[in-house]
SEGU-964429 format. One line per 4 residues: number of its first residue (from 1); their letters; for each residue x, y, z of N, C-alpha, C. Coordinates in Angstrom, 2 decimals. Atoms other than C-alpha are relative to their C-alpha. Layout:
<recs>
NUM) a) X/Y/Z/X/Y/Z/X/Y/Z | ...
</recs>
This chain:
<recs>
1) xxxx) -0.94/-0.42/1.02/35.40/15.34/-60.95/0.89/-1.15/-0.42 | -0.47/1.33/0.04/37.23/12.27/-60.59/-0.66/-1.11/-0.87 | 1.09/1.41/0.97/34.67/9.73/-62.41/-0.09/0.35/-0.96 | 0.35/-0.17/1.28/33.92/12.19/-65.05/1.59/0.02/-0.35
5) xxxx) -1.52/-0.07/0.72/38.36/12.58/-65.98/-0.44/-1.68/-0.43 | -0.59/0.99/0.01/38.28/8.59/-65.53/-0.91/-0.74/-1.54 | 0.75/0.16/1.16/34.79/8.48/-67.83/0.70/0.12/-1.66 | -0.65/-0.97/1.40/36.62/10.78/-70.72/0.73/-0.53/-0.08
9) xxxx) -1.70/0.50/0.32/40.01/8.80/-70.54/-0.96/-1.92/-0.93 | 0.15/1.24/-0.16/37.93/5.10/-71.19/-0.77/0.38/-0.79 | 0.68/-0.46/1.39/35.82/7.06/-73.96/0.66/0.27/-1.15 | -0.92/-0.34/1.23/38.82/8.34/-75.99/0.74/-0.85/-0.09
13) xxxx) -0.33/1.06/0.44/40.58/4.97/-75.57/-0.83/-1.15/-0.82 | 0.85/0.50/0.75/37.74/3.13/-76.35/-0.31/0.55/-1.52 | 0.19/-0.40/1.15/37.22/5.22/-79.86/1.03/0.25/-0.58 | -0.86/0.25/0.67/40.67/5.17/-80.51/0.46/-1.34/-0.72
17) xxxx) 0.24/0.98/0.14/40.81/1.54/-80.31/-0.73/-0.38/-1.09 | 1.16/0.48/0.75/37.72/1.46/-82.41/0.78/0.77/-1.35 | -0.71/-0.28/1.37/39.77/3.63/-85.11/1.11/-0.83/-0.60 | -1.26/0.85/0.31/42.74/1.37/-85.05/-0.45/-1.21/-0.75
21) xxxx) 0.83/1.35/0.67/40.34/-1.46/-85.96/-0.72/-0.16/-0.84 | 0.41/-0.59/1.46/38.86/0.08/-88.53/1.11/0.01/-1.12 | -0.69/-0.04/1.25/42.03/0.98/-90.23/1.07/-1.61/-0.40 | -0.93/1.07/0.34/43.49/-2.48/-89.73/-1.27/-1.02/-0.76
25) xxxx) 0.32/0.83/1.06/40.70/-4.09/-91.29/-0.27/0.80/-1.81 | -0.20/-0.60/1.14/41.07/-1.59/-94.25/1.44/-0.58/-0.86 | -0.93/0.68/0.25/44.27/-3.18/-94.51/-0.29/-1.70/-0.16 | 0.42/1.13/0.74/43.32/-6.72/-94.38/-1.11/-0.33/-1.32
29) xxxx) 1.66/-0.28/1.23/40.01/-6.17/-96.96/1.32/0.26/-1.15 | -0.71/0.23/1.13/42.71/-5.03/-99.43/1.47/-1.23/-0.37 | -0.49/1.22/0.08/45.00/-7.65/-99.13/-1.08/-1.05/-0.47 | 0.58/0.61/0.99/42.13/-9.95/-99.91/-0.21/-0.09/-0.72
33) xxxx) 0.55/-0.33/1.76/41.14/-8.09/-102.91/1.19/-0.57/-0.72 | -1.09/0.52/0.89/45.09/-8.86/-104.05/-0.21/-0.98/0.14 | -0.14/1.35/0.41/44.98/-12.19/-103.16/-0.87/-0.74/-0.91 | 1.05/0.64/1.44/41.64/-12.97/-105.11/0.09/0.38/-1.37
37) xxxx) 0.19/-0.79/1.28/42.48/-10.87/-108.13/1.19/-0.68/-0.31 | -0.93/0.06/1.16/44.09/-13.49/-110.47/1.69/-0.32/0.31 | -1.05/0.09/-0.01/47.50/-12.88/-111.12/1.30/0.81/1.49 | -0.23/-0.43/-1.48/48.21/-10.84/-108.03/0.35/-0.98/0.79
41) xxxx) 0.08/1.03/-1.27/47.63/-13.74/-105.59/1.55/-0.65/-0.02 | -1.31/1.48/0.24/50.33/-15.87/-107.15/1.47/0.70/0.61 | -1.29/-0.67/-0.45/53.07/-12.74/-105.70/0.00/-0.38/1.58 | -0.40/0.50/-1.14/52.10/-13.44/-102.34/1.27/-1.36/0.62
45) xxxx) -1.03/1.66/-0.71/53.88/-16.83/-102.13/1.52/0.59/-0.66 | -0.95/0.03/0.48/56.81/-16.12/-104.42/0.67/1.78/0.71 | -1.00/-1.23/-0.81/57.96/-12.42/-102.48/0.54/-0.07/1.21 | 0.37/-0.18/-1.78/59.32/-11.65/-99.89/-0.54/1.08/0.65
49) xxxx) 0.79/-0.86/-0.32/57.39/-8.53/-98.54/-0.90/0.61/-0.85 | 0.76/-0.98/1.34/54.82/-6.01/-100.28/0.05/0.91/1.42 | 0.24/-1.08/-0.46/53.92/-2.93/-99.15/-1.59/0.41/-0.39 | 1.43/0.30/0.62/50.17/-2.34/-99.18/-0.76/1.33/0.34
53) xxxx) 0.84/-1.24/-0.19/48.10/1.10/-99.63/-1.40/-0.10/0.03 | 0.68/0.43/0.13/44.72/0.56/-98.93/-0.92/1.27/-0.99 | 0.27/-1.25/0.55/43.74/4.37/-100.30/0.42/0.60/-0.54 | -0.99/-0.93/0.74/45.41/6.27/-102.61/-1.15/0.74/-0.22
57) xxxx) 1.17/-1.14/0.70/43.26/9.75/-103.40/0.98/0.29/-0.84 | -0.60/-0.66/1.07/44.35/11.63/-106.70/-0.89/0.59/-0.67 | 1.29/-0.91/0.56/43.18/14.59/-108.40/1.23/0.96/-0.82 | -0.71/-0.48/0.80/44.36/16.79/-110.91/-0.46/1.22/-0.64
61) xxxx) 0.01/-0.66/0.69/44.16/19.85/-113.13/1.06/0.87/-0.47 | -1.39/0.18/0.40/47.15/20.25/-115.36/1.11/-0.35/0.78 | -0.97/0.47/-1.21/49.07/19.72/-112.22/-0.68/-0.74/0.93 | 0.81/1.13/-1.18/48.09/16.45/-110.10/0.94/-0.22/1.09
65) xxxx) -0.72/0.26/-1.29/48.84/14.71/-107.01/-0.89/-1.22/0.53 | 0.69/0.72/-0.45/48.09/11.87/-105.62/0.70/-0.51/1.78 | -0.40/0.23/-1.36/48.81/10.55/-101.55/-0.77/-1.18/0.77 | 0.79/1.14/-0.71/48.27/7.27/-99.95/0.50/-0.01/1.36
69) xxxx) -0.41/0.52/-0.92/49.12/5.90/-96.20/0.21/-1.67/-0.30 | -0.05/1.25/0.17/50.63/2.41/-96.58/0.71/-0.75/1.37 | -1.06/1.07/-1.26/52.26/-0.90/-94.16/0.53/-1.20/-0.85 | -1.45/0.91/0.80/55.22/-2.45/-95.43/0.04/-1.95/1.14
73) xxxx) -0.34/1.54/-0.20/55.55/-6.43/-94.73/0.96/-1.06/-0.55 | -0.56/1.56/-0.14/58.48/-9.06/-94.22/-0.04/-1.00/-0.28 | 0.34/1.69/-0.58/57.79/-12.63/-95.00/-1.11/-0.10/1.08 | 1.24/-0.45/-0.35/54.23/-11.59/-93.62/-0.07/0.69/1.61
77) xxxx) 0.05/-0.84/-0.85/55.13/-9.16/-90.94/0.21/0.82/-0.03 | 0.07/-1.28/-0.03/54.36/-5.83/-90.16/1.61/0.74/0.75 | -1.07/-0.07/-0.12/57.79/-4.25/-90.57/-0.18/2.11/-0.02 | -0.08/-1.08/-0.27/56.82/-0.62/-90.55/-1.36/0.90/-1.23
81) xxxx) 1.15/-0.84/0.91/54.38/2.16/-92.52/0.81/1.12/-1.22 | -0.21/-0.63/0.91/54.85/3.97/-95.27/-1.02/1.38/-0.71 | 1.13/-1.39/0.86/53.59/7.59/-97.16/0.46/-0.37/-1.60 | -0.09/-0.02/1.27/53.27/7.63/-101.15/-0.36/1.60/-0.36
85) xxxx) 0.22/-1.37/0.78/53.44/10.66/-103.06/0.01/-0.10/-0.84 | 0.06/-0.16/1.53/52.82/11.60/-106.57/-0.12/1.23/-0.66 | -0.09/-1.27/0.07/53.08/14.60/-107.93/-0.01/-0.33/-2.26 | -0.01/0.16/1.21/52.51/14.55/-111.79/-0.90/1.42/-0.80
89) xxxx) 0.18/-1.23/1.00/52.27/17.01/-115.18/-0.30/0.44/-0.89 | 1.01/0.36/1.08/49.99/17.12/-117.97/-1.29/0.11/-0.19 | 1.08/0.08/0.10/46.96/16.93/-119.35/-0.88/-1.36/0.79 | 1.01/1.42/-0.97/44.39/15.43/-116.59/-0.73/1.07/0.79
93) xxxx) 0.92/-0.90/-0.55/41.07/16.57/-115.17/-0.55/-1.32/0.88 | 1.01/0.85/-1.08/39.11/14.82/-112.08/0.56/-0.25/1.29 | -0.66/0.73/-1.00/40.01/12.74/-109.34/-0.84/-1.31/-0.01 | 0.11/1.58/-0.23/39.97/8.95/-108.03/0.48/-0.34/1.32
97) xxxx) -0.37/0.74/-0.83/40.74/6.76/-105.56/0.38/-1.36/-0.24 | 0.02/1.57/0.25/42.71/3.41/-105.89/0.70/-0.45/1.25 | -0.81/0.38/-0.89/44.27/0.88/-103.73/1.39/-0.79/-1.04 | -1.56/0.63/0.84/48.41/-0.48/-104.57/0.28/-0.68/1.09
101) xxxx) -0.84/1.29/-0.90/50.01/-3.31/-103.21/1.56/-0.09/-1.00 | -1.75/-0.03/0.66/54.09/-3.26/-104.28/0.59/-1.21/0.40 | -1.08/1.41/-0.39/56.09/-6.80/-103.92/1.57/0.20/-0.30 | -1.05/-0.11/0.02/59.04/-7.12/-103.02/0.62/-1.27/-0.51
105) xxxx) -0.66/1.65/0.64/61.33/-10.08/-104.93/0.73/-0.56/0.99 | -0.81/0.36/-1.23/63.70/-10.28/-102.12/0.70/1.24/0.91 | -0.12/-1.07/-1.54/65.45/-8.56/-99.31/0.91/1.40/-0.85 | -0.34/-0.57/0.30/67.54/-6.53/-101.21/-1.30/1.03/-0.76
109) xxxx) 0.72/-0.83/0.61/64.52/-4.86/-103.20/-0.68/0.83/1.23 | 0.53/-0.52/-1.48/62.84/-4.50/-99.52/0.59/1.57/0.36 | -0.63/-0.67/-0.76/65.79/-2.85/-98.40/0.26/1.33/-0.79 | -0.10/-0.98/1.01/66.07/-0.74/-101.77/-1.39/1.39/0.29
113) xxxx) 1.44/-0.53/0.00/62.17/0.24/-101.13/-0.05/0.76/1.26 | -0.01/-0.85/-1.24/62.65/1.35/-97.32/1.18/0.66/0.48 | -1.00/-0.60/0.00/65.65/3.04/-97.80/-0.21/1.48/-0.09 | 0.40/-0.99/-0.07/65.66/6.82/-97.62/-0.37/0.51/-1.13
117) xxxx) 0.87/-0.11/0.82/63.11/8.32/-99.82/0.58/-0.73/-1.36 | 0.29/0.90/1.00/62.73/5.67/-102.21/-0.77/0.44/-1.38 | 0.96/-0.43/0.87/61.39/6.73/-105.70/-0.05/-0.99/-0.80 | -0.12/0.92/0.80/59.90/5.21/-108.42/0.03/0.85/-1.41
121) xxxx) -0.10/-1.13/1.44/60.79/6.92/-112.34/-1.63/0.28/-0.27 | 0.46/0.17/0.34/58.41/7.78/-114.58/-0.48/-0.69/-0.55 | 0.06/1.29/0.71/58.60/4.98/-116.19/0.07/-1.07/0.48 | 1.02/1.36/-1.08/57.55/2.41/-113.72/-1.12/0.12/-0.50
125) xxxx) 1.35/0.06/-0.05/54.19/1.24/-114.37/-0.60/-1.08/1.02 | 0.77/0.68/-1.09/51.58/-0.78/-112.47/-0.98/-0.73/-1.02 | 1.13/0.46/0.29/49.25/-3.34/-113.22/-1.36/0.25/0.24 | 1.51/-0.87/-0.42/45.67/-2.02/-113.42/-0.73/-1.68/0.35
129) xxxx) 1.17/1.35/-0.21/43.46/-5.04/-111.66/-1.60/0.81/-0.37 | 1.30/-0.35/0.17/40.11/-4.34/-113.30/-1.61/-1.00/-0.09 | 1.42/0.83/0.07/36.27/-5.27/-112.96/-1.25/0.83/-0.82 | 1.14/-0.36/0.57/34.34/-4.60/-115.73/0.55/1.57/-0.78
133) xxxx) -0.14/-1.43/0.75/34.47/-0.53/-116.33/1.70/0.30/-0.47 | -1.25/-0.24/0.33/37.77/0.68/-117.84/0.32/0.64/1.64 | -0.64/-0.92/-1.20/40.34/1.45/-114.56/1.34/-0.43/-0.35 | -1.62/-0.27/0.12/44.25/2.54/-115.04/0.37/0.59/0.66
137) xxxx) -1.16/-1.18/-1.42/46.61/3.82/-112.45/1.25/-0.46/0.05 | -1.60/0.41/-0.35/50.19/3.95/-112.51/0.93/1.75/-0.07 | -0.64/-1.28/-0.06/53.06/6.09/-112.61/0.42/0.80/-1.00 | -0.78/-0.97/1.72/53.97/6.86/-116.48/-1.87/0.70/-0.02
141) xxxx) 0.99/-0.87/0.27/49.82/7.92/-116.30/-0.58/-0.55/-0.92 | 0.95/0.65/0.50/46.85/6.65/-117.93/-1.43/0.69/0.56 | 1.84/-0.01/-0.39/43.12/6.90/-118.20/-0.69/-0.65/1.45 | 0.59/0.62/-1.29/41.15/6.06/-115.03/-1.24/0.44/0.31
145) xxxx) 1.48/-0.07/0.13/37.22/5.16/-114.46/0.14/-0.95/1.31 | 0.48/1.47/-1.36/35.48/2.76/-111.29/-0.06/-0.82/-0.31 | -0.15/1.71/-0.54/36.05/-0.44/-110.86/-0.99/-0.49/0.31 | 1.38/0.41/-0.29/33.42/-2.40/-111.69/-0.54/-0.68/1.39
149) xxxx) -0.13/0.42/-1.41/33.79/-3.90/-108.31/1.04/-1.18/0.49 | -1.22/0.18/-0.85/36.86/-4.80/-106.23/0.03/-1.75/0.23 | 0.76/2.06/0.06/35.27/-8.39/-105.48/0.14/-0.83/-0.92 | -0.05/0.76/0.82/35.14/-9.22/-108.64/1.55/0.15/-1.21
153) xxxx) -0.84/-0.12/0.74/38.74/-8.14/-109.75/0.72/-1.09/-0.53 | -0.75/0.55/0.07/40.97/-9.51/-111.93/1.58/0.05/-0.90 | -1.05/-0.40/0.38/44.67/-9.22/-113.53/0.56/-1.31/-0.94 | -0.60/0.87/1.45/46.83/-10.28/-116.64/1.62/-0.27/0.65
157) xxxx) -1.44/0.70/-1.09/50.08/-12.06/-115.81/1.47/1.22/-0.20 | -0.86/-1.30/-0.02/53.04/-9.71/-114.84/1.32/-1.25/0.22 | -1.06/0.30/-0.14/56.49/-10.59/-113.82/0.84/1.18/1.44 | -0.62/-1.25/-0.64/59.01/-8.44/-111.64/0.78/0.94/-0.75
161) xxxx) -0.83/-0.85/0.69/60.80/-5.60/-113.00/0.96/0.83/1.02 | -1.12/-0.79/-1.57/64.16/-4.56/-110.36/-0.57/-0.40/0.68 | 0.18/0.84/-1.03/62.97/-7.32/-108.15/-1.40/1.09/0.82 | 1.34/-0.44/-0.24/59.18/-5.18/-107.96/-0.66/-0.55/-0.77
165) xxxx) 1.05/0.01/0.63/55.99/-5.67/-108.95/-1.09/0.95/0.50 | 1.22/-0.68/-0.66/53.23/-3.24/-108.71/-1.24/0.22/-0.64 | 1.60/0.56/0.54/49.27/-3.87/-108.86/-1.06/1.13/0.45 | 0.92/-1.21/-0.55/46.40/-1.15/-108.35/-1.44/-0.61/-0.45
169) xxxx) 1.38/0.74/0.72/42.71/-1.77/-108.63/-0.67/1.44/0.72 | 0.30/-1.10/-0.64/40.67/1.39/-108.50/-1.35/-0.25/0.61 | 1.06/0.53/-0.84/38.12/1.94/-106.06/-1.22/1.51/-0.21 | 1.22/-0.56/0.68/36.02/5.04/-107.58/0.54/1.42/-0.63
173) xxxx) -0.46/-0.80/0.94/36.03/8.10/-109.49/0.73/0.42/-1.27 | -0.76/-0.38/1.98/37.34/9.45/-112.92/0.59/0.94/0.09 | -1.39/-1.29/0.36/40.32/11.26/-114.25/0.60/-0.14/-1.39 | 0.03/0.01/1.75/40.74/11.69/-117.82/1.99/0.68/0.29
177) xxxx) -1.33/-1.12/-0.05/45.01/12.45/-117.84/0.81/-0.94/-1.41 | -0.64/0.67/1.04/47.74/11.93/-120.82/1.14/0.67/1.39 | -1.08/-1.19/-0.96/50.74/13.10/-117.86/0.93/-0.75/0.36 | -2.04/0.86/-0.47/54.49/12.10/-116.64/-0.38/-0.16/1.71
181) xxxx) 0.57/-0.18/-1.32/54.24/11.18/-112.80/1.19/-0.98/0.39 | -0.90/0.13/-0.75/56.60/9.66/-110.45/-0.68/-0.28/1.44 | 0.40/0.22/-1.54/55.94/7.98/-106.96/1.46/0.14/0.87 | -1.25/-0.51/-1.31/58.03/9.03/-103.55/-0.92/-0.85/1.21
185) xxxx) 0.31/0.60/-1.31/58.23/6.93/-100.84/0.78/-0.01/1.23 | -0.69/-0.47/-0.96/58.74/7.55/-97.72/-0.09/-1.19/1.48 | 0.41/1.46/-0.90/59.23/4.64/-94.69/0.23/0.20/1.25 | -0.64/-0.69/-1.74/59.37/4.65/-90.82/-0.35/-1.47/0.29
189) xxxx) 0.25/1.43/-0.76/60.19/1.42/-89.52/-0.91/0.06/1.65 | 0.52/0.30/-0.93/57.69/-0.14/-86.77/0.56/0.71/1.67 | -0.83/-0.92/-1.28/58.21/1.48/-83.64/0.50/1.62/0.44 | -0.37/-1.32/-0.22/59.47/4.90/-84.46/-0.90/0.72/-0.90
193) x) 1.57/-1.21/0.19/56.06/7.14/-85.16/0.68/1.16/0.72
</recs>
């Protein structure tokens, strides 16, 4: 009885392990995609943190929603995780999946961004990084198709707007929407899960 508890304990660490390493290279893989895509790359050096979603799902019929898991970064350290919400109202049929990466200009925007639920208006938008097929994702709402492929993304030059910038590149599915939408963010510094 003993060997098989000690078996089962060194099976569910072992495949937890193996999930953790999965989702951390889901996290590095999109970070690459920003850094190769263009105008993206060039935020790494000039921010000081981003915040990086490697998944966003979204789906809709007259009333959408979209929900990512993200990890917020320092001057390139893992400073804690983050949830995204979206909740939007309008004409839109389908669903998608993209990934967002958010920069921060400096500490004050950081501190603006992981502050208690953090929103962004409707009227924030995002840079769509695209390859090839038409892909749009943001928060005032747009058309959105697959990405001709992630590898080969690339982006038109942005700026910050309230010491942000935010970049999306979608990673599949279609959603035909004209709709108002709004992101909520929610943050739990490192350590307290």
């Amino acid at each position: 009885m003993n060997i098989l508890t000690r078996t089962f304990f060194v099976l569910l660490l072992g495949s937890l392990s193996s999930a953790f390493a999965r989702a951390d290279d889901a996290y590095a893989e999109t970070i690459r995609v920003f850094k190769a895509a263009g105008e993206s790359s060039k935020f790494f050096d000039k921010s000081y943190g981003y915040a990086v979603f490697p998944t966003v799902g979204k789906g809709g019929l007259v009333i959408g929603g979209a929900r990512g898991k993200g990890k917020v970064y320092a001057r390139g350290a893992y400073v804690g995780d983050s949830v995204m919400t979206q909740l939007s109202v309008g004409f839109q049929l389908g669903g998608q999946a993209f990934s967002q990466i958010v920069f921060f200009q400096d500490k004050r925007a950081l501190d603006e961004f992981t502050g208690t639920g953090f929103e962004f208006s409707a009227h924030a938008s995002a840079v769509a990084i695209t390859a090839g097929a038409s892909a749009s994702a943001g928060t005032t709402g747009a058309s959105a198709g697959a990405s001709g492929g992630k590898h080969d993304a690339s982006t038109v030059a942005t700026d910050f707007y309230k010491g942000m910038a935010i970049f999306t590149v979608a990673k599949g599915g279609l959603m035909y929407e004209f709709s108002v939408a709004g992101q909520k963010f929610d943050f739990t510094p490192a350590g307290r899960r």
